[in-house]
C-alpha positions as CSV (number, residue, x, y, z in Angstrom):
1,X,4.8,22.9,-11.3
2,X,1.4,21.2,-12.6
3,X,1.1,23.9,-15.0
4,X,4.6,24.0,-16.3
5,X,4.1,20.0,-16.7
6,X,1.3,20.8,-18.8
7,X,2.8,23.1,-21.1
8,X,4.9,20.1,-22.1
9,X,5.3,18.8,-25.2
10,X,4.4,14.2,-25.3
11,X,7.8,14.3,-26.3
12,X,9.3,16.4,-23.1
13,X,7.2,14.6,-20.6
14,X,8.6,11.2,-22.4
15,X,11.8,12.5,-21.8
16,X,11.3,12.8,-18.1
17,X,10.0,9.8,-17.5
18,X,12.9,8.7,-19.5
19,X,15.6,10.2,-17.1
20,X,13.7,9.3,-14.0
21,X,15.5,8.3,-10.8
22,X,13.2,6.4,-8.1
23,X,14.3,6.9,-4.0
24,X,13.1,5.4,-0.9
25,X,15.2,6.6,1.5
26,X,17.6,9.7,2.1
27,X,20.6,7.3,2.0
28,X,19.2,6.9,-1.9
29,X,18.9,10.8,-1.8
30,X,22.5,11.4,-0.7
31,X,23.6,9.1,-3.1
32,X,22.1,10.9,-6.0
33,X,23.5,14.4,-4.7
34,X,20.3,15.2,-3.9
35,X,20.7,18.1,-1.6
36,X,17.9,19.1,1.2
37,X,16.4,22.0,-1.1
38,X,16.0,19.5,-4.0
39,X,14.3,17.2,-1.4
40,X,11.7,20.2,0.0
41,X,10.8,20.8,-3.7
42,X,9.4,17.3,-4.0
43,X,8.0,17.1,-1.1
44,X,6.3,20.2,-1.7
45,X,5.2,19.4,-5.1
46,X,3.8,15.8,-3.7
47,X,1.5,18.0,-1.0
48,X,0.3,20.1,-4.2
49,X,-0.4,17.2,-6.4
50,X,-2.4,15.3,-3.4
51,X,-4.5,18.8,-2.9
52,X,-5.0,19.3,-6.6
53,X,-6.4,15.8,-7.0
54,X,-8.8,16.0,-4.0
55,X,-10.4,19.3,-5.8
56,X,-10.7,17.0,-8.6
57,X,-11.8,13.6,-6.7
58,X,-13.1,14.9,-3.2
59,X,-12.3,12.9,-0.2
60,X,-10.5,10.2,-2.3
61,X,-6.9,10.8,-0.7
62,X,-6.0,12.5,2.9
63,X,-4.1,15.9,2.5
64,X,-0.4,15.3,3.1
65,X,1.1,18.9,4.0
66,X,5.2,18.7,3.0
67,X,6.1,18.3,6.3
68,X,4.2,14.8,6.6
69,X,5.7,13.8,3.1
70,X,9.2,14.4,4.4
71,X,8.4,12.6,8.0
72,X,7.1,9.2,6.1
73,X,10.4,10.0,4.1
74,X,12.8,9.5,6.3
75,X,10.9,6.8,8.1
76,X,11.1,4.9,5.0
77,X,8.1,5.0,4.2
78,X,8.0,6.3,1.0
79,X,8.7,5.6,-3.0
80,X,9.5,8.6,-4.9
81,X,10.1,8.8,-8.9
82,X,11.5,12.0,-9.8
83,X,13.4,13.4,-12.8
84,X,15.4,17.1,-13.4
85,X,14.3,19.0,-16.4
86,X,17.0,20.7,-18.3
87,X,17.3,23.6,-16.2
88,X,18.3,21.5,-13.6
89,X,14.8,22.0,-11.5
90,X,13.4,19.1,-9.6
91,X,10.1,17.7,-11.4
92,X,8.1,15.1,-9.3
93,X,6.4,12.5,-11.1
94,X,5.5,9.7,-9.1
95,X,4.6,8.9,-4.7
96,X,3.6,5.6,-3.3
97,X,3.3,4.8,0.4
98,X,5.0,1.5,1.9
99,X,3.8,1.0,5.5
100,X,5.2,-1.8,8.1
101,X,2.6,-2.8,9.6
102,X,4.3,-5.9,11.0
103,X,8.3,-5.9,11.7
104,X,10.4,-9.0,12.6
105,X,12.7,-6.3,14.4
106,X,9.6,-6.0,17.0
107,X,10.7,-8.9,19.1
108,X,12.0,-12.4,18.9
109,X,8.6,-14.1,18.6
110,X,7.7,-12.3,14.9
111,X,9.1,-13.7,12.2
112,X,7.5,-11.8,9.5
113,X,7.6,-8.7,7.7
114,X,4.2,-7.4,6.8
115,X,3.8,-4.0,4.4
116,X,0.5,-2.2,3.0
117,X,1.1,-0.2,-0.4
118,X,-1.0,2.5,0.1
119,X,-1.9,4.8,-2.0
120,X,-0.1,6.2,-4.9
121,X,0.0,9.6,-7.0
122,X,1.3,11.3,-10.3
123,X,0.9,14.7,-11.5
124,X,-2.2,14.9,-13.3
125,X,0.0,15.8,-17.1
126,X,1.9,12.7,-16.3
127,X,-0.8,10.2,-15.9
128,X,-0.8,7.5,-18.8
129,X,2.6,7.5,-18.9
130,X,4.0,4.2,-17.7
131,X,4.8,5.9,-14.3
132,X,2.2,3.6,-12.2
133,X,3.8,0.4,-13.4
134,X,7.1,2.1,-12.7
135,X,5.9,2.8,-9.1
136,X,4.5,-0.3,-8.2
137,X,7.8,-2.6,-9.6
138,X,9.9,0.0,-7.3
139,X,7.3,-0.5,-4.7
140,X,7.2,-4.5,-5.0
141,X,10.7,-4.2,-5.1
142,X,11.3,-2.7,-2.0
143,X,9.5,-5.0,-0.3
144,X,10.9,-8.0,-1.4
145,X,14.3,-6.6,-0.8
146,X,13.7,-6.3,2.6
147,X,13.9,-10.2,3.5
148,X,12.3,-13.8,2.3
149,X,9.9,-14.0,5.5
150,X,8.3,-10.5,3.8
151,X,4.3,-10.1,2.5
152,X,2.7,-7.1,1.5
153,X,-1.1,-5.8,0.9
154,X,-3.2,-3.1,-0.5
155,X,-6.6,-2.3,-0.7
156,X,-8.2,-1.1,-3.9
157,X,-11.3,0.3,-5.2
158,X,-10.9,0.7,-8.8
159,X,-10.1,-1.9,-11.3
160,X,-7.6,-0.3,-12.7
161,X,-5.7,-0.5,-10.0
162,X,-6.2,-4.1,-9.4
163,X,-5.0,-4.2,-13.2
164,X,-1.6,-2.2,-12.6
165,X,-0.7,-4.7,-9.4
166,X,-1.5,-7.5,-11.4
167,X,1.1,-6.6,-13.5
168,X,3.9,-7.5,-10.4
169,X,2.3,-10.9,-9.5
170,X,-0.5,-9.2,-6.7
171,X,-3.8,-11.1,-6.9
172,X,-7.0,-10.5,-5.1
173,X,-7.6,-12.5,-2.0
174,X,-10.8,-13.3,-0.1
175,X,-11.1,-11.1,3.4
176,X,-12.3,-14.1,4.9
177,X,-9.9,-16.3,3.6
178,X,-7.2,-14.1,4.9
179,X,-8.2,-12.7,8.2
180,X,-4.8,-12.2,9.7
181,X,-3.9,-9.5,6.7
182,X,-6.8,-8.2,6.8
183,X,-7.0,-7.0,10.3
184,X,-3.6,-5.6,10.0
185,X,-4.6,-3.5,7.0
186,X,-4.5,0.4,8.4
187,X,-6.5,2.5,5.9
188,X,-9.8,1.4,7.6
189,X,-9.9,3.7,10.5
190,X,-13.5,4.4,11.5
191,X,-15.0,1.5,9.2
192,X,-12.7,-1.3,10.5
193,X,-15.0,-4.5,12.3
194,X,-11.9,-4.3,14.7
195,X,-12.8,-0.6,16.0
196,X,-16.8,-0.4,14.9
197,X,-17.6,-3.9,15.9
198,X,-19.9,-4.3,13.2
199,X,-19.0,-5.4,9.5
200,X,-17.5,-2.8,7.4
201,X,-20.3,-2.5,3.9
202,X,-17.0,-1.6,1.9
203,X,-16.1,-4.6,1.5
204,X,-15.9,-7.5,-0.9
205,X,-18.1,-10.0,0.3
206,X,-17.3,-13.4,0.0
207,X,-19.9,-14.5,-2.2
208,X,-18.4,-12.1,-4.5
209,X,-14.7,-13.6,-4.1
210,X,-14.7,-16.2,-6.4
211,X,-11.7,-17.0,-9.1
212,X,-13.5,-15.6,-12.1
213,X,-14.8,-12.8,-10.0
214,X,-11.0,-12.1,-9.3
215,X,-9.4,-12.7,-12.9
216,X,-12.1,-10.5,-14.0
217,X,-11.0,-7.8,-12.2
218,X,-7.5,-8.2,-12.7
219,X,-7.9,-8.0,-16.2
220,X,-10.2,-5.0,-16.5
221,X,-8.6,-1.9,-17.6
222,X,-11.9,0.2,-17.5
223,X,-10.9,2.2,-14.3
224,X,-14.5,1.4,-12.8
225,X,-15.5,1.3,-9.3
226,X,-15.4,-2.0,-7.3
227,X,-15.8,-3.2,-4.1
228,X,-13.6,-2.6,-1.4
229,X,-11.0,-5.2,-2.2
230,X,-7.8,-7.0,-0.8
231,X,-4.8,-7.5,-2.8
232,X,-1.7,-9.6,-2.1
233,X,2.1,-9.2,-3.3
234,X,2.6,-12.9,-3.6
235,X,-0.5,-15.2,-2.8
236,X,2.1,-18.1,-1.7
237,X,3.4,-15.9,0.9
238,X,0.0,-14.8,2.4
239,X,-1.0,-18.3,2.6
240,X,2.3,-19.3,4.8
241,X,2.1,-15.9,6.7
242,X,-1.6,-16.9,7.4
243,X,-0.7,-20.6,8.3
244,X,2.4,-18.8,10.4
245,X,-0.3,-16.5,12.4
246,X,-2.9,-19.2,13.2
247,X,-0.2,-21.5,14.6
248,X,1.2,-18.8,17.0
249,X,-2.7,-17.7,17.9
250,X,-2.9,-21.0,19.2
251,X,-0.3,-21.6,21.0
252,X,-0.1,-17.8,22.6
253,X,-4.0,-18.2,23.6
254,X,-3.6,-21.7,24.0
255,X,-6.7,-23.0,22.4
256,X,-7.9,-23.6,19.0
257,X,-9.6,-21.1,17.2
258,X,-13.2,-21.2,16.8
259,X,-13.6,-20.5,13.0
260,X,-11.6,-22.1,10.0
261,X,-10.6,-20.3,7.1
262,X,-13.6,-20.3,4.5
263,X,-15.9,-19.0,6.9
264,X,-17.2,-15.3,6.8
265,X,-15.7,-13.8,9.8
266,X,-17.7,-11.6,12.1
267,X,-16.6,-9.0,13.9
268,X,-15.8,-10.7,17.3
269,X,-13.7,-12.7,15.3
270,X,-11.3,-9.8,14.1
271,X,-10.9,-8.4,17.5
272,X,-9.9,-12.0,18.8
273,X,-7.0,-11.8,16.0
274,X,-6.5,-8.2,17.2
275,X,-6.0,-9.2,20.9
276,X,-3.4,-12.5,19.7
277,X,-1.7,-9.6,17.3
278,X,-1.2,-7.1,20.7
279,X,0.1,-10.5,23.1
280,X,2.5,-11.0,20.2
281,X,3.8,-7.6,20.4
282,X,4.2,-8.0,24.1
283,X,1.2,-6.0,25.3
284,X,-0.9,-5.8,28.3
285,X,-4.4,-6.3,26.9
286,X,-5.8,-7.3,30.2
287,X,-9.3,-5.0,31.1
C-alpha cells in the first residue's frame, strides 16, 4: 500500500484526505458498513506503516503487529482516519493512540478521567497533508466527549509536535508543576523515577520550563529535537485535576504532603504519589 500511495498524483492523495472518514470504535466501524475484512486491511496497513518508519527512524516507535492494532481497537483505544480509493480498497491514512490511564468507572472515590495521546502515524506519501491536525482535533475530541471531569496528556520530543497540539488548545506544562500527571504518564517504562528511583535525564528540567521557553516551542515549526516534554489538553483542567489529586492524597494518607507544587520533585516523591494513586484504586500496597 505505501508504494501504491506513492504512485499518486498531489491531486489523488488530496482527494483521499478529502473523503476521509475517522473511527474510534467498532460501533463507528459498523456504522460506516465497515465489514471485518475492511477492518484487517487497516489494521494490517497501520503494523506496515509503524515497521516502515522504524527502518527509517530506528527505535522511535514500538512495533505494533495487526493483531495488537485490532486489540487497542476494540478497547477503544484507538483513532483511525481512513479513506476508500475508487476501487473501493481500504487506504489508511492516519493512527493515534488514546490511553485511560485514570477512569472514573474504577470506583466511587475517582472522579476523573485521565487520557495520554500517544503516539500518532501517517503513511510516509501522506505526511504534509493536514492529516496530523485532523488526528489530533479527532483525538481531542474524543476525549472531551467522554465527560467534563476529563484531562488528557502527551509527551513529546519534537517541536513540531508541540506545534500540531498547540493547534487544539494543549500547552506545555512543568513536570514539577504537575506531578500527579506526570506519574501517571505510561510511555516511560524503564526510565520512569517511579520504577528507576533515580530522575529520568529525558526530561525537561524545570529551569528550562519557563513561559517563553514554552511559547517558543509551541510556535516552532522546525521539527527539531527537544527535551522530553509534557503537554496538556486544557491547562485549566490539569490545574483542578492536580488541586483534585493533592486533596484526596491528603486525606487518604492523612497528612500533608511534604513538597508544594514549584519544587523539583525527587524521585521518593513520585513513588509517594504512586502509592496514594494504588490506595485510590483500592489496593493493598502494604510490604
Amino acid at each position: 500500500m505505501s508504494r501504491y500511495l506513492e504512485n499518486l498524483s498531489l491531486t489523488e492523495r488530496n482527494s483521499l484526505v478529502d473523503k476521509s472518514e475517522t473511527i474510534h470504535t467498532s460501533e463507528d466501524a459498523d456504522r460506516l458498513g465497515l465489514s471485518a475484512d475492511n477492518l484487517w486491511s487497516i489494521f494490517e496497513q497501520v503494523s506496515e506503516t509503524i515497521h516502515h518508519f522504524n527502518q527509517e527512524y530506528p527505535g522511535d516507535m514500538l512495533e505494533k503487529s495487526p493483531e495488537e492494532i485490532y486489540q487497542a481497537f476494540e478497547a477503544g483505544e484507538s483513532t483511525i482516519i481512513y479513506a476508500k480509493d475508487d476501487n473501493e480498497n481500504m487506504v489508511f491514512l492516519y493512527h493515534g493512540a488514546v490511553y485511560p490511564l485514570l477512569s472514573s468507572s474504577e470506583n466511587r472515590n475517582i472522579s476523573w478521567n485521565v487520557f495520554e495521546l500517544g503516539s500518532a502515524i501517517a503513511p510516509k506519501a501522506m505526511r504534509n497533508m493536514g492529516l496530523g491536525t485532523l488526528g489530533v482535533y479527532a483525538r481531542a475530541d474524543k476525549v472531551n466527549q467522554s465527560g467534563e471531569n476529563s484531562v488528557a496528556l502527551t509527551t513529546i520530543k519534537h517541536s513540531r509536535t508541540a506545534h500540531v497540539w498547540g493547534k487544539v488548545g494543549a500547552r506545555p506544562v512543568s513536570w514539577h508543576t504537575h506531578p500527579y500527571l506526570a506519574t501517571l504518564t505510561d510511555v516511560c517504562s524503564g526510565i520512569n523515577p517511579v520504577e528507576t528511583g533515580s530522575a529520568c535525564e529525558y526530561r525537561r528540567s524545570s529551569e528550562d520550563s519557563t513561559y517563553k521557553d514554552f511559547e517558543r516551542l509551541i510556535t516552532d515549526k522546525s521539527g527539531g529535537h527537544t527535551s522530553c516534554t509534557l503537554l496538556v489538553l486544557d491547562k485549566d483542567k490539569a490545574s483542578q485535576y492536580e488541586r483534585w489529586a493533592r486533596r484526596n492524597h491528603e486525606m487518604i494518607t492523612q497528612s500533608r504532603q511534604p513538597f508544594e507544587v514549584d519544587d523539583r520533585l525527587d524521585p521518593s516523591q513520585f513513588r509517594s504519589i504512586a502509592t496514594f494513586y494504588s490506595l485510590l484504586r483500592g489496593n493493598d500496597v502494604t510490604s
